[in-house]
C-alpha positions in Angstrom: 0.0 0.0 0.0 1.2 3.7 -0.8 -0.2 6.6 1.3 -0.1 10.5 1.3 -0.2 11.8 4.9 -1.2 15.4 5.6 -0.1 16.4 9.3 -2.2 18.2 11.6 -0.5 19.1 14.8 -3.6 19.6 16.9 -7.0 18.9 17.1 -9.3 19.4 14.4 -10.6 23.1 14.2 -13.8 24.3 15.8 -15.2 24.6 12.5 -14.8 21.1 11.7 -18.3 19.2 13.2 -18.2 15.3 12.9 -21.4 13.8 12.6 -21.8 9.8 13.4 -25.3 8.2 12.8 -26.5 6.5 15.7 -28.2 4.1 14.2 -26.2 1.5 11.5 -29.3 -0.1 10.1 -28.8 1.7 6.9 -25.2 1.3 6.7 -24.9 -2.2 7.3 -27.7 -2.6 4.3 -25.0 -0.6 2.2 -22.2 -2.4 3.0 -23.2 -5.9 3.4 -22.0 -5.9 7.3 -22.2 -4.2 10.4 -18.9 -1.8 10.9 -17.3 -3.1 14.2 -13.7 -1.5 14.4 -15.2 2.2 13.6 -17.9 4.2 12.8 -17.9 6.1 9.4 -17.9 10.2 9.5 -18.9 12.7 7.8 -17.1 15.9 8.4 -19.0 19.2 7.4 -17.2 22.6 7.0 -18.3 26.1 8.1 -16.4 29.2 7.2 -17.2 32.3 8.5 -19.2 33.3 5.0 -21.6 30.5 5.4 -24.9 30.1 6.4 -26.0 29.7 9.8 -25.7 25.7 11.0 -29.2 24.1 10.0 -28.5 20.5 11.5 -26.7 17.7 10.5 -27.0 15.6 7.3 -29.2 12.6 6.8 -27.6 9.4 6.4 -29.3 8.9 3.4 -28.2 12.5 1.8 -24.5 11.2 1.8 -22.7 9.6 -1.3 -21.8 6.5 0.5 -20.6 3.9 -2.3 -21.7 0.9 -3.1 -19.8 -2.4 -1.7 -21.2 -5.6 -3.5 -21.1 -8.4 -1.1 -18.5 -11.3 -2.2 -20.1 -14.8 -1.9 -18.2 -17.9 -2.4 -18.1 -19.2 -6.1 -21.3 -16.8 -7.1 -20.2 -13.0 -6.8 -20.2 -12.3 -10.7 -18.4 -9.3 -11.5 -18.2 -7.0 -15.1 -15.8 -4.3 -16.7 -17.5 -0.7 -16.2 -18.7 1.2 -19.5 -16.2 2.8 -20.9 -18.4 5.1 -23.4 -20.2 6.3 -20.1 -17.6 8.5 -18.5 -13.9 8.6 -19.3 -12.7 6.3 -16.2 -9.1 6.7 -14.3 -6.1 5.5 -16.1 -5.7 2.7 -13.4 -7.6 1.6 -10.6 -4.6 2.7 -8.1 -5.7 5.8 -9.0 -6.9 8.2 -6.0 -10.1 9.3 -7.7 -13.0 6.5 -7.3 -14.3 3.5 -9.0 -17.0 4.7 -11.7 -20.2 4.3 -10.0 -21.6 1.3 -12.8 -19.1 -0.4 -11.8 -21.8 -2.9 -10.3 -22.1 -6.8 -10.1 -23.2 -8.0 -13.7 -22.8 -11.9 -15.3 -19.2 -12.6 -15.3 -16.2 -12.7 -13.3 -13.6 -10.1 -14.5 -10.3 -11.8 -14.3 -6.5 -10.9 -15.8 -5.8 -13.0 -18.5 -3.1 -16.1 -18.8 -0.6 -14.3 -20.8 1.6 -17.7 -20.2 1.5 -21.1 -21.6 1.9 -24.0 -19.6 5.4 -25.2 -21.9 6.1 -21.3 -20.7 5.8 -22.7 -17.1 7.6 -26.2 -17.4 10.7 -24.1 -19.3 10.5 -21.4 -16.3 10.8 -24.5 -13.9 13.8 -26.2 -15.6 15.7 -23.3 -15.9 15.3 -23.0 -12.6 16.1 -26.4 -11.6 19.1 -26.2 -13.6 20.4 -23.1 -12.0 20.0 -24.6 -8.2 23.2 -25.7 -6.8 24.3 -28.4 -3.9 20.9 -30.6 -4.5 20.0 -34.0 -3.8 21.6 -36.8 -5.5 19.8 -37.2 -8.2 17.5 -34.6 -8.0 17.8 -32.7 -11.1 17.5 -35.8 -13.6 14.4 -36.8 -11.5 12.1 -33.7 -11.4 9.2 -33.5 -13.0 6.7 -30.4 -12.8 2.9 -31.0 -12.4 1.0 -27.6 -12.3 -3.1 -26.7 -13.0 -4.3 -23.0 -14.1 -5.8 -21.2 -10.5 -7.7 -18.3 -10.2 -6.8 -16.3 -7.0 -9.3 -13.6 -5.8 -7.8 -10.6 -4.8 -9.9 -7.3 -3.3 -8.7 -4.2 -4.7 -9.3 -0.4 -4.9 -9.3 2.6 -2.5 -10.3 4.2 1.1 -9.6 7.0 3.1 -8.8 7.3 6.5 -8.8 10.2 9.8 -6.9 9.2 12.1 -6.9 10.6 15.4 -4.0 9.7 18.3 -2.4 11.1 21.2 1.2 10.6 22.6 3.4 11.7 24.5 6.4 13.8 23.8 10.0 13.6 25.4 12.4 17.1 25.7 15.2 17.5 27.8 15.2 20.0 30.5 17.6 21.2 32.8 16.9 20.9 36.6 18.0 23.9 38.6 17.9 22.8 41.7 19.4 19.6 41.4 22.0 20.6 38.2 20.6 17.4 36.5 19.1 17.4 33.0 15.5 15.8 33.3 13.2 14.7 30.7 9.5 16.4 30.7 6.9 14.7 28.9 3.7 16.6 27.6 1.0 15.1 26.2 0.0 15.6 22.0 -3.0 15.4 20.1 -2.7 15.0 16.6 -5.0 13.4 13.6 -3.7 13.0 9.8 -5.7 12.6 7.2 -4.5 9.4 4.8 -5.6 8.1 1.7 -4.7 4.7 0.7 -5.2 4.3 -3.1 -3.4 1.0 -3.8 -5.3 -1.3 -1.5 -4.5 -5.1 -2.9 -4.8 -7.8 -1.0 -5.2 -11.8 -1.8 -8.7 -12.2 -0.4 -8.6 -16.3 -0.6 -10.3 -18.6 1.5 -8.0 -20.9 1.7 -5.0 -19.9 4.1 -2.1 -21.9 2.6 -3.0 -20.0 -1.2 -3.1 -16.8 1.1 0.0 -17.0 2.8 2.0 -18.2 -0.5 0.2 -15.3 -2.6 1.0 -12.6 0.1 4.7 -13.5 0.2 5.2 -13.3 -3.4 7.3 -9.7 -3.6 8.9 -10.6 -7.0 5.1 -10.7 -8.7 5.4 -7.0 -9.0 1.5 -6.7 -8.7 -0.6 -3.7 -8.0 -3.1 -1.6 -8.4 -1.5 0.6 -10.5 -0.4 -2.2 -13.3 -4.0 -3.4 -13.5 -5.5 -0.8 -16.1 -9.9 -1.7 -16.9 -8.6 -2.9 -20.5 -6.9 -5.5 -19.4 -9.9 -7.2 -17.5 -11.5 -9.4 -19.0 -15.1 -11.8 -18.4 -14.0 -15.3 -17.3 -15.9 -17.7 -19.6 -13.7 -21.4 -19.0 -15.6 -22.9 -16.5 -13.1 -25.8 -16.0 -10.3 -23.9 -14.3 -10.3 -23.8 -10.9 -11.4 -20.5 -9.4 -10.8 -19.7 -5.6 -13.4 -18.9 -3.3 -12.8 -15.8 -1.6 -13.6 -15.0 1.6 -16.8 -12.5 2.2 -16.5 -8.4 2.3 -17.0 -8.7 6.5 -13.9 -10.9 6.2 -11.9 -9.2 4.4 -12.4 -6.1 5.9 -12.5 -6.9 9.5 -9.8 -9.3 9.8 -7.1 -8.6 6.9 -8.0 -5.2 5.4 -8.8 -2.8 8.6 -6.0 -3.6 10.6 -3.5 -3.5 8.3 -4.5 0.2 7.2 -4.3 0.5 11.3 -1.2 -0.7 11.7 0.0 1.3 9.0 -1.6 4.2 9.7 -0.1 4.2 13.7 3.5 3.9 12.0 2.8 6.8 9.5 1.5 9.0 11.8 4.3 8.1 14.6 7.0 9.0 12.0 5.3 12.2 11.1 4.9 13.2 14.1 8.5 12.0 14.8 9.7 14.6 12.0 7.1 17.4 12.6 8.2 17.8 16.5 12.1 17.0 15.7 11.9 14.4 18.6 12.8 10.7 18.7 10.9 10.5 22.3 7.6 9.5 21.8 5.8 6.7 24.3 2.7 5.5 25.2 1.5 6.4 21.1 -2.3 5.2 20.9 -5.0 5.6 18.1 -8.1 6.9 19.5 -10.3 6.7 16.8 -10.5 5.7 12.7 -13.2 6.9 10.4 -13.1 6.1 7.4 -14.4 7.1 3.6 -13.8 6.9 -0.1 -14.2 3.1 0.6 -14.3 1.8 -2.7 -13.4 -2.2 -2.6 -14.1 -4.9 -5.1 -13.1 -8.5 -6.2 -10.8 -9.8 -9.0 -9.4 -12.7 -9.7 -5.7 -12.8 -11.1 -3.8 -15.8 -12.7 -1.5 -18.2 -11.1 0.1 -21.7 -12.4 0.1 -24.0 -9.1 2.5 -26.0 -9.7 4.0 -29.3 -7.9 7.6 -31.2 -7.8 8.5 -34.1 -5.5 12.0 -34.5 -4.1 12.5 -38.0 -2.0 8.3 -38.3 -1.8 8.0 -35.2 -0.5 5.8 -32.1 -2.4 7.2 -28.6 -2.9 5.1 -25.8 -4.4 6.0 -23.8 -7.2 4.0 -20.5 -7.6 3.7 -18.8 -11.1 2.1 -15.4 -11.8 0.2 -16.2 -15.3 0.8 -12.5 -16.6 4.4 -12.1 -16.5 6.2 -15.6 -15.6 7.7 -15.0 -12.2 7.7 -17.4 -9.7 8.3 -18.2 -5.7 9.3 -21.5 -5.2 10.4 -23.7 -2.5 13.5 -25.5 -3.2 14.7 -29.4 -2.2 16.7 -29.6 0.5 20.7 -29.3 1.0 22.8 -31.6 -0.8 25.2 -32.0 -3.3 25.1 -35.8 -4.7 27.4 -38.6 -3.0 29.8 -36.2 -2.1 27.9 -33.6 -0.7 26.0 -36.1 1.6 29.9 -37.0 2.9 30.5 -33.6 3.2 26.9 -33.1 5.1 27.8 -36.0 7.8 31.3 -34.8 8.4 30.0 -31.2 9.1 27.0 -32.4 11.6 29.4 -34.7 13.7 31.9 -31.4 13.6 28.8 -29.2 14.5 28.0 -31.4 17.4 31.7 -31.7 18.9 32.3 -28.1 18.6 28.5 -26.7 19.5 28.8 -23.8 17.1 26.0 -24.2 15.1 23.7 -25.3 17.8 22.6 -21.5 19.8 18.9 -21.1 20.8 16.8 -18.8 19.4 16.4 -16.1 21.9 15.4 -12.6 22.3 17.5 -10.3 23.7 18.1 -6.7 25.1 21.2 -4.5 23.4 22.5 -4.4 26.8 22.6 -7.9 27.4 24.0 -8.7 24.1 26.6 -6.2 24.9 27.5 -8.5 27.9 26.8 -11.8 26.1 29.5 -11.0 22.8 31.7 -8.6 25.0 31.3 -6.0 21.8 29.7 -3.0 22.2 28.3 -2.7 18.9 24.5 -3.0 19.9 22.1 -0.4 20.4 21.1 -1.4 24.2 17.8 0.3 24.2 17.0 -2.2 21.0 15.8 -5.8 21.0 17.9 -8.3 19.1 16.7 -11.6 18.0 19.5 -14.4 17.8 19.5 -17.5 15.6 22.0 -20.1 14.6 24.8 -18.9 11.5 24.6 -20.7 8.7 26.8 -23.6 7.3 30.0 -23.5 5.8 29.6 -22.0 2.4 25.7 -22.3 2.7 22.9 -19.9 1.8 20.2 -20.2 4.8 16.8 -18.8 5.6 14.4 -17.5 8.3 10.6 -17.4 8.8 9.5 -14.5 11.0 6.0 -13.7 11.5 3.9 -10.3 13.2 1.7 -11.4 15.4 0.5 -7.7 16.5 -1.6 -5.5 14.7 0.6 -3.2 14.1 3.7 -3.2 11.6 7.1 -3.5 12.7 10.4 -2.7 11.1 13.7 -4.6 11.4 16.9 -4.5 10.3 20.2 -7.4 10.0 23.3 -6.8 12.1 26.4 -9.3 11.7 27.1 -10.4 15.4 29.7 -8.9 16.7 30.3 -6.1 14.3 28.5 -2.7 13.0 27.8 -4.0 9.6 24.1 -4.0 9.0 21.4 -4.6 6.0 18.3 -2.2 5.2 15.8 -1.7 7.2 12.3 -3.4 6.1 8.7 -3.5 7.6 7.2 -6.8 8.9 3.0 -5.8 8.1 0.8 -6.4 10.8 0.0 -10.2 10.7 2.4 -10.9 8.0 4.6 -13.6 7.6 8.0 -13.3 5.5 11.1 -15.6 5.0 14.8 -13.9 4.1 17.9 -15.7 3.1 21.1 -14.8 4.9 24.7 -16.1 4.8 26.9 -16.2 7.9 26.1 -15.1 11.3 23.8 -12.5 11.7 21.2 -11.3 14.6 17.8 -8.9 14.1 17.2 -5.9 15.5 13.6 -4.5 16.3 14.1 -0.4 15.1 10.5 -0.2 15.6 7.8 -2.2 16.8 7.0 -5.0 19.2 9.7 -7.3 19.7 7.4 -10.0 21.7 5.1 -9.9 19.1 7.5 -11.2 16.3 7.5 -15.3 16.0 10.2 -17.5 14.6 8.2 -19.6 12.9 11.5 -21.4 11.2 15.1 -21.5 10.4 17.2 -23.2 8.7 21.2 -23.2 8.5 21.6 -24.4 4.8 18.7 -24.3 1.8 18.1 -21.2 1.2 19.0 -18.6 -1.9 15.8 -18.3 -4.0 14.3 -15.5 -1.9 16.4 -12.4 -3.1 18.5 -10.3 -0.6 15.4 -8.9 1.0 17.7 -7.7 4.3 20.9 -6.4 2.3 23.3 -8.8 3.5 24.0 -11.1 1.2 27.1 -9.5 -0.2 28.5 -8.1 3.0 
């Protein structure tokens, strides 16, 4: 997602009156559920040239868009007309959907721009280009894979956001000759439009996961222009059922644009006040508008291979050929199994590859690697290097709400990678080479999971962290 933030230092003017309805009833009939996180606004101006204040708005005076509800297998969805009204060049663009864009007799998809010999020659190639396999493995592959149609819900929303903090300055004591720090309280709320909302809106978790960790598909809004959809009329492929609009909304959509939104607005406010001393940073209210969502379904080849009996999934995007793919596990034919025995029995003796996974303080890891070349008022997570030579990887997942940013540090020195963000309830996997440890920059560190790791195997992700060449 990509947002514009517009600051406000303080609370909203006097002329600004926000009007909530107390009753839902209607709403709920518009949007297909009953809003649960947050009530929807509408804010109405005065200036000093208007007219007197007459009352607020009736509910059904507002231009609230229509949200279709999605239903398993049966929502049916149709290109707008484009002789109607000239629509947006994209449908990441900020202004909304075209209002007949409505729920007609077909399912508007993104075409298979790929064949499957594409897919078996993108496989191979990649297959070829894998090094230290299994004995055998390369001669015995073989690539099974079925057309899939994976709902996604796209478009745009809007939203207030409204928070107070607290804000750290230093100030000098004179009585006691001791610098002190003072910290007032802040009321903010930024105003922040999200017009790239996509998000895989499968049913099915495992399609979910593998579709929302694939960063190389270079998919958004903005590449998905209304010529390029397209009425799906093969009903043999497999389509997937996506979840409904509460779903999607309530448990995927809305708290990622909260957790997004409480980093935004922390960073702002970060650069607007020149401090880094901010605690006790809480949201205290969302409304939303613009909410413009709907349901396509883009193009995937699920594919399958089988190393020693065992399945591996190979994703790839129908429209432009790439792929995530889980490779076979470390070897390296007769001699790389030697080599694999030899270096578990040294392992073992020598206990170097065998430290927990722990969570630490700066200061303690200070004390632990007698270096002080840790930020001690960080959290660093610690996780076995990786073997000799060897390319490994690790699974991390955000169990909060909120999205938290880390960043690689080689143990026992200053060299580090980039700093990325781990999305509220996302889970991502990053090769590294050598011994590294995490640091939280931003965020919960309790809240991050180590779902796996793994010392050797690893090499097809990319260097997500920056690390692999240092």
């Amino acid at each position: 997602m990509q947002a514009n933030t517009q600051e406000h230092d303080t609370n909203r003017p006097a002329d600004i009156y926000s009007y909530t309805n107390p009753s839902t009833q209607n709403m709920s009939e518009t949007l297909g559920f009953e809003p649960k996180y947050s009530d929807f606004t509408c804010h109405v101006a005065e200036t000093a040239s208007s007219q007197p204040f007459m009352g607020y708005p009736k509910l059904s005076d507002m231009n609230i868009p229509q949200v279709p509800e999605v239903k398993p297998y049966t929502s049916q969805y149709t290109a707008p007309s484009l002789t109607a009204s000239a629509p947006p060049a994209t449908i990441g663009d900020i202004t909304p959907l075209p209002a007949n864009w409505k729920p007609t007799n077909g399912t508007m998809t993104l075409p298979f721009n790929k064949t499957e010999s594409d897919c078996e020659k993108i496989f191979y190639d990649w297959v070829s280009s894998l090094f230290l396999t299994p004995t055998g493995f390369k001669k015995a592959a073989k690539f099974l894979s079925k057309r899939y149609f994976v709902p996604f819900l796209y478009g745009n929303v809007t939203a207030t956001v409204t928070y107070r903090c607290q804000l750290g300055r230093h100030v000098q004591n004179h009585r006691t000759g001791v610098e002190e720090m003072i910290w007032d309280v802040y009321n903010g709320y930024q105003i922040i439009p999200f017009p790239d909302v996509l998000m895989c809106a499968d049913s099915d978790e495992e399609m979910r996961n593998s579709c929302e960790n694939l960063n190389q598909w270079n998919i958004s809004p903005k590449t998905i222009t209304y010529s390029s959809l397209e009425v799906l009329r093969n009903t043999g492929l497999t389509i997937g059922t996506p979840l409904t609009t509460e779903e999607i909304w309530m448990k995927h959509t809305e708290p990622h644009i909260r957790g997004t939104s409480q980093s935004r607005c922390q960073r702002q406010t970060e650069e607007q006040k020149h401090t880094r001393y901010i605690r006790n940073f809480e949201i205290t209210k969302m409304d939303y508008s613009n909410y413009n969502m709907n349901i396509i379904f883009l193009p995937v080849f699920f594919g399958t291979y089988y190393s020693e009996t065992k399945p591996y999934h190979f994703l790839i995007n129908g429209q432009n050929g790439t792929y995530h793919a889980e490779r076979p596990p470390f070897g390296a034919g007769k001699f790389g199994d030697v080599m694999k025995g030899a270096y578990n029995l040294f392992g073992y003796i020598t206990g170097k590859n065998n430290e927990e996974i722990v969570l630490l303080s700066g200061k303690e890891l200070v004390e632990k690697d007698n270096q002080k070349v840790y930020e001690e008022r960080s959290y660093f997570l610690l996780f076995p290097r990786t073997d000799p030579l060897a390319v490994g990887f690790i699974t991390l997942t955000n169990s909060s709400a909120y999205p938290v940013e880390i960043r690689a540090q080689k143990r026992r020195g200053v060299t580090v990678g980039r700093t990325v963000t781990l999305s509220a309830g996302s889970t991502e996997t990053y090769d590294y080479c050598g011994h590294w440890c995490i640091q939280v920059v931003r965020g919960n560190p309790k809240e991050i999971r180590v779902d796996r790791v793994e010392t050797r195997g690893g090499g097809t992700l990319g260097d997500k962290l920056g690390i692999l060449d240092k």
